[in-house]
N, C-alpha and C positions, 0 to 999 in steps of 0.2 A: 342522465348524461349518455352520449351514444359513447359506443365503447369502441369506437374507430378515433373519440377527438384523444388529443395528447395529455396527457395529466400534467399540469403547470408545473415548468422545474422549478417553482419554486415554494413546492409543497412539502413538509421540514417534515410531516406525517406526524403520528400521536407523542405527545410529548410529558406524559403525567407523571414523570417520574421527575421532572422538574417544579419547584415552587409555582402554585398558577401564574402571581403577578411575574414571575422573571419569564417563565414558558409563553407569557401572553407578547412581552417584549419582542422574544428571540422571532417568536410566531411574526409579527411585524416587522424585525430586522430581516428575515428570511424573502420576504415580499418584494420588501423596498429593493434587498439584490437582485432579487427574481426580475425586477421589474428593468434595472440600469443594466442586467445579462442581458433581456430581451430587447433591450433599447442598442443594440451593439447588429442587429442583425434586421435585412428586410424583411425576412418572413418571420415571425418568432414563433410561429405557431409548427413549422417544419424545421425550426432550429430545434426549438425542446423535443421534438420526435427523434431528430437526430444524435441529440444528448442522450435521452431516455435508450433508444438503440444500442447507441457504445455501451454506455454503464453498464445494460444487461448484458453483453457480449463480454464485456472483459469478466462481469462474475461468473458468467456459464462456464467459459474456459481456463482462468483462476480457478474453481471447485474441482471440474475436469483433469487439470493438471495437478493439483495438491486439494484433492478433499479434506475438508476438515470439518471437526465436531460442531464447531461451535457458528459457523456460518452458514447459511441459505444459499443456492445460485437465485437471482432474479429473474428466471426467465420461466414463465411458464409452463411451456415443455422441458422434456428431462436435458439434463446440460450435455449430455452424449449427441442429440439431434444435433447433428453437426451440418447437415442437411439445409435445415431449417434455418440455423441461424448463420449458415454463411450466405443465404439469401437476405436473409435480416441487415447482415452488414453491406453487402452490394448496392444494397437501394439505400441506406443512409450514406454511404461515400461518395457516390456518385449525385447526390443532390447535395453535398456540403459547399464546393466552389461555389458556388451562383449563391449563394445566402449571405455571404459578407463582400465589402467592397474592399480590393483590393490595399494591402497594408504593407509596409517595408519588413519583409521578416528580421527575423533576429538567427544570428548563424551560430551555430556549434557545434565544438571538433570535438568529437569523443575520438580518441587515440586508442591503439592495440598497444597494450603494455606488457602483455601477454608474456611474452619473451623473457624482460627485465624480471615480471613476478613468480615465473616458475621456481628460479630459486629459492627463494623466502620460501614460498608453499614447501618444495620437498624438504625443509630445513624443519621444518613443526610436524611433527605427526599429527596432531588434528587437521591442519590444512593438507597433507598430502593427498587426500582425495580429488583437491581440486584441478588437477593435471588432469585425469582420468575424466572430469566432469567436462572440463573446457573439451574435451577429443569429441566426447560423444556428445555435447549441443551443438559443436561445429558440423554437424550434419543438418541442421537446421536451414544454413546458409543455402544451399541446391535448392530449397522449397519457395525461396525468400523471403525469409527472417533474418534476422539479426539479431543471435546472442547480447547481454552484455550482464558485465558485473558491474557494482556500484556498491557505495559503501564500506567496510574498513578494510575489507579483505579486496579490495581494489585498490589498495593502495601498498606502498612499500609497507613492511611493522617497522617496529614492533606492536603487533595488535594488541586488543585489550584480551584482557582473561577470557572471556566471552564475546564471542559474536558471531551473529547469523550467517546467510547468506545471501544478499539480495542480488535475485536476477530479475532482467528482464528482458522481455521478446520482442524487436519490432516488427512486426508481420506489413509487408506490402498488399500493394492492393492486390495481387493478382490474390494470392497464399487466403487473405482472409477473405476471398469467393469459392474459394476452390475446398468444398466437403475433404478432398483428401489429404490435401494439403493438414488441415487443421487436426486431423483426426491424426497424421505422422506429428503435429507438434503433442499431440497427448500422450500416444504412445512411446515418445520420446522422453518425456515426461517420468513415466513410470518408468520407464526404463534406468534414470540416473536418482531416483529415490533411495536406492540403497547407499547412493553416493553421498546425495547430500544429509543423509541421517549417520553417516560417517563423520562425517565434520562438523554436526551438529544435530545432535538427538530430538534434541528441541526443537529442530525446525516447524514453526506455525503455520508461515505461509506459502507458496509458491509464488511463481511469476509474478512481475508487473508485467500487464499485458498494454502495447502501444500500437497506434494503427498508424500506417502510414496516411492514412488523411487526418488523422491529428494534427498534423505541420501544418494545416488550412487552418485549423482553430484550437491551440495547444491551451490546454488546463496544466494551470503550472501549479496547481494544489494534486496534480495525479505525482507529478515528479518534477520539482524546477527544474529549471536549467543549469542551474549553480552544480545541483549534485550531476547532470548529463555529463557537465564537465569534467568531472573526476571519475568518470564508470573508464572501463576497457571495454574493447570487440572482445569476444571471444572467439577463435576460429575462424576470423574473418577482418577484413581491412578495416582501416581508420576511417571514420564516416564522419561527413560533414551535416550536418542536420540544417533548413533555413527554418524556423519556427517561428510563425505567426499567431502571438498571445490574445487572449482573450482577458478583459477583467471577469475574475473567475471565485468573486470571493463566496457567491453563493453554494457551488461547490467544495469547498473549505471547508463551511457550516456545514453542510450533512455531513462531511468527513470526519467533522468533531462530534456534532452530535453526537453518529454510530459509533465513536471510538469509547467516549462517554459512557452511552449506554453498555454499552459490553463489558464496560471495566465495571460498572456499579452491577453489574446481572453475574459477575464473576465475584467480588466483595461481597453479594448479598445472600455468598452459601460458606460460610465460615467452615463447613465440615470440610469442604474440598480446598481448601488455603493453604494445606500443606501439601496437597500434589502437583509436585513440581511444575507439572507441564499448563497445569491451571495458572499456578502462579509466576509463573515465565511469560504466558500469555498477557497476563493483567499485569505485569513490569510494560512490556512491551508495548501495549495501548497507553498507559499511563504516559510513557517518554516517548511516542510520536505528539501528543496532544500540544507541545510547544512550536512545531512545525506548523502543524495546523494551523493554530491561534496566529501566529503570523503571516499565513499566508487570508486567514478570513480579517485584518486587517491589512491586507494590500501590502503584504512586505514579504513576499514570499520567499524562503531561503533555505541551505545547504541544512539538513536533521539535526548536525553536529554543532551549529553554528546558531540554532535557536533556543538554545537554553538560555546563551548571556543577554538575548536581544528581548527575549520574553521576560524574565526576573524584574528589566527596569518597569513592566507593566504589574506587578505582583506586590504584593503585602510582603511584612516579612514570615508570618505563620504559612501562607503558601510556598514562598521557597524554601521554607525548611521541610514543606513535607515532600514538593518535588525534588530537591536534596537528597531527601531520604532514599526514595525510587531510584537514583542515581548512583548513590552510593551500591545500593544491591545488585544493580545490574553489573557496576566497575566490579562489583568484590566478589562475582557470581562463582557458587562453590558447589549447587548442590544437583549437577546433571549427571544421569545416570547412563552411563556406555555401556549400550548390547555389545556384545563380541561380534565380530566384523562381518564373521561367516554367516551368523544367525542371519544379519540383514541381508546379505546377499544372497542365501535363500530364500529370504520372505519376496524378495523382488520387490513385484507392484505393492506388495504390505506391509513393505520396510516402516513407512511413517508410521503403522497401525501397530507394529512391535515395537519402535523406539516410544511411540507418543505412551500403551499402554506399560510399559516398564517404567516410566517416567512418571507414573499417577501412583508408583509409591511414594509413602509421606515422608515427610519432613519435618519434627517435632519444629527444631528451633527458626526453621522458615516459615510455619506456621506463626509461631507467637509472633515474629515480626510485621505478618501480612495486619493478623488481630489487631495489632495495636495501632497501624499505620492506614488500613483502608476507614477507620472511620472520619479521618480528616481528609477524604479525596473530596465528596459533594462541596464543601469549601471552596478547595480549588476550584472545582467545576465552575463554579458560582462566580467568581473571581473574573474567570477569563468569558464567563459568558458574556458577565457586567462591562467588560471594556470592549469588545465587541460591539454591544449592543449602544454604548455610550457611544461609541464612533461612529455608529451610524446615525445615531439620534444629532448628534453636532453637525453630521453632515461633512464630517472630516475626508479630506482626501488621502489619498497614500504619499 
């Protein structure tokens, strides 16, 4: 194969950790979307380049801004070449308009609530970092990006016992061309890690990263629209979005797959099932997997709001073990807080002292993971099966 043509988006890659017969299905359900994606656009052969482009782009700069243990960047040079890949991005956004025929977008107000939620934050001492975090990403806004929060801690509380913090960035064209531009969103980056291991030790991921040519062809399996709705600006005005969707259920399935695969690569080292931050991680893949599964059945919707939509698709031993996951995350008790000052000396290392303080054990969250992860490949099973059934019937959304 020359190593200039595009690798099919709609290539699910090895899959042996699933039963052959179900792995051969998904292997065929992956296609068939591959096939009704690239039936959506004139070129498919400079759509999928396009595709393959972003993906590696948002993993280079996801790693770049929040490295972590447990994930790859996809990009073949080091994720720092910042050089490189904002070249990468310039030539896929500017060949995206001309590849679809013009659609009625879909519009959405993400609102600054900014104001309304400072109080709540200074009201909780775990959230009072967040004041301090909104100051210094609103610097972002000069470069052309646009902060935003989403998710619980974007909304009035009273929040749960736990919860993260999802941000995300949306970089304009000019910002994701410009080497320096991206390199201030990294350094910016490191810069408020001490902040957000402040208000949550635990933190796994960083940024959702968004391009402004995403609105030419928006993946609502990266972020519907539903949750756009409810994020805040941060440091910056109410933004109107016009969003031009894509049926997108192909990317869904690798969403699920990888979340899959990661939870059963975390389950399948029983020694590490009581370190916390393992097992925080493998909560957290477990309870995205019903987002997903709705959006690779063409009903994509709000994280929070795909639990009860998914269960009418489930047995009842799967809801009882997704239940389960749920219950631990609502009752979450076993995060361990660095002292303030440590992280705000480790700086850029804050994640690397909160994550390793964190990988002390947990007798009795241990016994619980024991007994609970050997009923996930079930579920997995479950949701692949109705998947894979909807597109064999040939079901619409």
């Amino acid at each position: 194969m020359n190593q200039n043509t595009p690798t099919p988006v709609w290539d699910l890659g090895p899959l042996g950790w699933l039963a052959p017969a179900l792995a051969e299905e998904v292997t065929r359900t992956g296609a068939a979307l591959g096939q009704s994606f690239a039936a959506q656009f004139s070129d498919p052969a400079h759509a999928g380049k396009y595709f393959q482009s972003l993906r590696r782009a948002r993993a280079a700069l996801h790693d770049a801004c929040w490295p972590s243990p447990t994930l790859k960047n996809m990009l073949a040079a080091p994720a720092h070449d910042l050089a490189s890949l904002s070249q990468r991005l310039d030539h896929a956004m500017n060949r995206m308009p001309a590849l679809r025929a013009p659609i009625a977008p879909v519009r959405v107000q993400i609102p600054n609530r900014q104001g309304e939620l400072q109080d709540a934050w200074r009201a909780a001492p775990r959230t009072r970092p967040l004041g301090a975090l909104a100051e210094r990403l609103a610097e972002l806004t000069a470069l052309g990006m646009t902060p935003l929060l989403f998710g619980s801690l974007a909304e009035p509380g009273p929040w749960p016992a736990y919860a993260d913090v999802d941000l995300a960035v949306l970089i304009d064209r000019r910002a994701a061309a410009d080497p320096s531009a991206l390199e201030r969103l990294v350094h910016v980056f490191e810069r408020v890690r001490p902040l957000l291991c402040q208000i949550d030790p635990l933190q796994h991921h960083g940024p959702y990263i968004l391009f402004e040519s995403d609105a030419d062809c928006y993946l609502e399996s990266l972020l519907p629209a539903a949750t756009l709705r409810r994020a805040t600006t941060l440091g910056a005005p109410a933004l109107e979005l016009a969003l031009t969707p894509v049926e997108d259920r192909l990317f869904s399935l690798l969403a699920l797959l990888g979340a899959m695969r990661g939870a059963l690569d975390l389950a399948a080292r029983p020694a590490r099932l009581g370190d916390r931050f393992s097992a925080k991680y493998l909560c957290s893949l477990v309870l995205l997997l019903p987002a997903l599964a709705c959006a690779c059945l063409g009903k994509p919707t709000e994280k929070s709001l795909s639990f009860a939509q998914i269960k009418t698709e489930l047995g009842p031993r799967e809801i009882e073990t997704l239940e389960g996951f749920e219950r631990l995350r609502r009752e979450w008790r076993w995060t361990l807080a660095p002292p303030r000052v440590l992280l705000t000396v480790a700086g850029r290392r804050a994640h690397f002292v909160a994550r390793n303080v964190n990988r002390w054990p947990a007798p009795t969250l241990a016994r619980w993971l024991a007994a609970g992860t050997p009923r996930l490949p079930a579920l997995f099973n479950a949701l692949l099966e109705r998947i894979v059934r909807q597109a064999r019937e040939g079901a619409t959304p």
